[in-house]
C-alpha positions as CSV (number, residue, x, y, z in Angstrom):
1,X,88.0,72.1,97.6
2,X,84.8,73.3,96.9
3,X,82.4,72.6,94.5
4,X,81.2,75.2,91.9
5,X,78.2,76.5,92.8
6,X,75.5,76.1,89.7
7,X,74.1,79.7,90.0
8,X,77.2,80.7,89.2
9,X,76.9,82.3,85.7
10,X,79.1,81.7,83.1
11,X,81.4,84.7,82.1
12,X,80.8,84.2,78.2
13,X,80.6,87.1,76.2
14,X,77.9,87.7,73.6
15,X,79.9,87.2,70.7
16,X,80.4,83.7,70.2
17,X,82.2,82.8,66.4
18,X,83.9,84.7,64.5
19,X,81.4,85.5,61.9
20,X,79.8,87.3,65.0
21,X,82.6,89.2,65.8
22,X,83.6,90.4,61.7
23,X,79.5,91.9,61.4
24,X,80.0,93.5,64.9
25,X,82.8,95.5,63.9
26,X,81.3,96.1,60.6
27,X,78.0,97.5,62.4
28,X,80.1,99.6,64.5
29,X,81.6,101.7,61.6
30,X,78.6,101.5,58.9
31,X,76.0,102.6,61.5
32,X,77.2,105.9,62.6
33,X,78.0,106.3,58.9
34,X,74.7,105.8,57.5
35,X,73.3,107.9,60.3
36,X,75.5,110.9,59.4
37,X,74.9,110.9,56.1
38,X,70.8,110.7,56.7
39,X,71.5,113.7,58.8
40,X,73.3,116.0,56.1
41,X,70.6,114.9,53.8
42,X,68.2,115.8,55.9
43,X,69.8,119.6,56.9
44,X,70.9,119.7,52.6
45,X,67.2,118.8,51.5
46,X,65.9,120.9,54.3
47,X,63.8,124.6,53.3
48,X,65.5,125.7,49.7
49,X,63.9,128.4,48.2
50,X,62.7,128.3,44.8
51,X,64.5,129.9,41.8
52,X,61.7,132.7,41.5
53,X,62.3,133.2,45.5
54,X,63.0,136.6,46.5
55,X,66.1,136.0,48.5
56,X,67.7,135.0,45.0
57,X,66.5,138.0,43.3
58,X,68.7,140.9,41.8
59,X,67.7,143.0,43.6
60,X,67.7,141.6,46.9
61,X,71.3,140.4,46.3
62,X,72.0,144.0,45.8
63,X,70.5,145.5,48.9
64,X,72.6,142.6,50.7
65,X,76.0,143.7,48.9
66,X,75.2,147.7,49.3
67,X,78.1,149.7,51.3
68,X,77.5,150.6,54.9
69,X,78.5,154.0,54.1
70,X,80.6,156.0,51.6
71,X,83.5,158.0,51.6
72,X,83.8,162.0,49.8
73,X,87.4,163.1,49.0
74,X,87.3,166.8,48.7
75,X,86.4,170.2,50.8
76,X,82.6,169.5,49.9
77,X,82.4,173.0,49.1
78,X,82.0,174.5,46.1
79,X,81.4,177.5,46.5
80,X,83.0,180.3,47.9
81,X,86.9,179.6,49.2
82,X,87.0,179.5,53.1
83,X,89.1,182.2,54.6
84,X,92.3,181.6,56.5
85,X,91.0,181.5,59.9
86,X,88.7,178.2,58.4
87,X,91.5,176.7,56.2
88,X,93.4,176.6,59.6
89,X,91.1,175.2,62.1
90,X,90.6,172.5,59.4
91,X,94.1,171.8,58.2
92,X,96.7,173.4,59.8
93,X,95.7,173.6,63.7
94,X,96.9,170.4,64.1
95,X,100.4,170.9,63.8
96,X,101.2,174.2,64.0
97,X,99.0,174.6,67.4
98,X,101.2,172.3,69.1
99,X,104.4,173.2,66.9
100,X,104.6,169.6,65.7
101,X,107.6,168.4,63.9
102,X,109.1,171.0,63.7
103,X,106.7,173.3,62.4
104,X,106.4,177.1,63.9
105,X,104.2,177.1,66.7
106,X,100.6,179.6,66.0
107,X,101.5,183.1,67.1
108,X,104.9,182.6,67.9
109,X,106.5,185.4,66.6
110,X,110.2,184.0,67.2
111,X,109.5,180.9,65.5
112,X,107.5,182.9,62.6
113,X,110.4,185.9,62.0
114,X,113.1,184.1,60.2
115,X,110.1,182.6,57.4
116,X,108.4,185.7,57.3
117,X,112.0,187.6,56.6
118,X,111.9,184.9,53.6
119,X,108.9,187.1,52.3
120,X,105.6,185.5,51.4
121,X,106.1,184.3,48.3
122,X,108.4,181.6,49.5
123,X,106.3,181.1,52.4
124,X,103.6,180.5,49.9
125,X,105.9,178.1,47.9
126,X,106.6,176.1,51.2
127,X,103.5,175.7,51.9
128,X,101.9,174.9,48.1
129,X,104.5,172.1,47.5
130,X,105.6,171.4,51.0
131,X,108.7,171.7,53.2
132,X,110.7,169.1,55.4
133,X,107.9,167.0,57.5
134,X,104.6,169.2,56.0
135,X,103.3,167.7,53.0
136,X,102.2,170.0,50.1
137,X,99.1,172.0,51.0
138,X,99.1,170.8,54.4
139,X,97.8,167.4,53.7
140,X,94.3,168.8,52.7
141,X,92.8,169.8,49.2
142,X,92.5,172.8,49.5
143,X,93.0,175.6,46.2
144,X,96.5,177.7,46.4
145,X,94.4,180.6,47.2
146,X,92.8,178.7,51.0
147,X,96.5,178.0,51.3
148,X,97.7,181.7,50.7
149,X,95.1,183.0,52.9
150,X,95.9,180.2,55.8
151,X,99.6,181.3,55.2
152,X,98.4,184.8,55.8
153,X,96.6,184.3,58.7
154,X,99.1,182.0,60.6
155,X,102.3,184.5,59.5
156,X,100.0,187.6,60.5
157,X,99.1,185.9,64.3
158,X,103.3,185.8,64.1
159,X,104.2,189.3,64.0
160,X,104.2,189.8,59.8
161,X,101.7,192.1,58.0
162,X,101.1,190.1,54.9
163,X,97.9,191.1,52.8
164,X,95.3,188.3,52.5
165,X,95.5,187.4,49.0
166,X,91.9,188.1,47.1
167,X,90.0,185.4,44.8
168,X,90.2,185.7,41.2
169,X,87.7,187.7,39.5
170,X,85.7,185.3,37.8
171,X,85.9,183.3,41.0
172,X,84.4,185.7,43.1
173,X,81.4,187.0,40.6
174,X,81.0,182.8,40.8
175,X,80.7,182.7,44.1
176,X,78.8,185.7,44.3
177,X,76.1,184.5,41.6
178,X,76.0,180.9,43.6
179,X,75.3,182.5,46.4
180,X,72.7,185.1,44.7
181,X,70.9,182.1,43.0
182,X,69.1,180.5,45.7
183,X,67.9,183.6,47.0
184,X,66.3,184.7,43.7
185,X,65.1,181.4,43.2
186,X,63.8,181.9,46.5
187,X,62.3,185.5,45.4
188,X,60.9,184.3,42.2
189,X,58.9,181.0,44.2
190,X,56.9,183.9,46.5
């Protein structure tokens, strides 16, 4: 057999004893502990701004919180009503163009005749508090007059000869002095 060969190096671990072996473990867990925790202390402890910052203030917290936009619920006029043809291209074109759920289709006079043989009042009542798949008014706000005058409009296009319902009195010389105001405002400023 042959003898071993002295440069032959021995296959001996570093650890040697136990006690070795125990604080090697230990090292291997407390180490990477202690180092993450410097870390967050580092990032935590990092740039805070003062109390008297401006980031903190009121008022920048404010601007930060402020809507993107906003949402208005209404017509957004307030002045004069629109007329039918309006009320229609805004509310009612989209169903009654296309004769959607049921509704008589615009200028369709053999879809319009048995409502307008109702008369307009009960057209008008339809229409104000709604009637099978249309909601009241249409879905829009609109006043019971816009509604009248849309109902007008759409039965007229459908073979009826319905008057277009006029504004109120007191509506109208409303309208009529809104209207007049920023012209003589404009007349008084020259």
């Amino acid at each position: 057999m042959s003898e071993p060969h002295a440069s032959e190096e021995s296959h001996e671990g570093p650890i040697k004893t136990p006690k070795q072996l125990v604080l090697t473990v230990v090292a291997s867990f407390v180490i990477p502990i202690v180092i993450i925790i410097m870390m967050a202390n580092f990032v935590a402890l990092g740039t805070k701004p003062s109390a008297g910052s401006e980031g903190l203030g009121a008022e920048a917290v404010a601007r930060r919180l402020q809507p993107v936009g906003t949402v208005e619920i209404g017509s957004g006029s307030a002045g004069a009503p629109r007329t039918g043809e309006q009320v229609f291209q805004a509310v009612c074109t989209n169903c009654h163009t296309a004769g959607l759920l049921g509704s008589p289709k615009f200028g369709d006079a053999a879809a319009w005749a048995p409502r307008i043989a109702k008369g307009y009042a009960a057209l008008l009542n339809s229409a104000l508090h709604g009637k099978n798949a249309m909601p009241p008014q249409g879905g829009g706000e609109l006043s019971d007059l816009e509604v009248g005058r849309a109902l007008v409009y759409m039965a007229n296009k459908g073979g009826a000869h319905f008057e277009e319902p006029k504004a109120p009195e007191g509506a109208a010389s409303g309208a009529a002095a809104a209207a007049s105001a920023p012209a003589a405002a404009a007349s008084a400023a020259s």
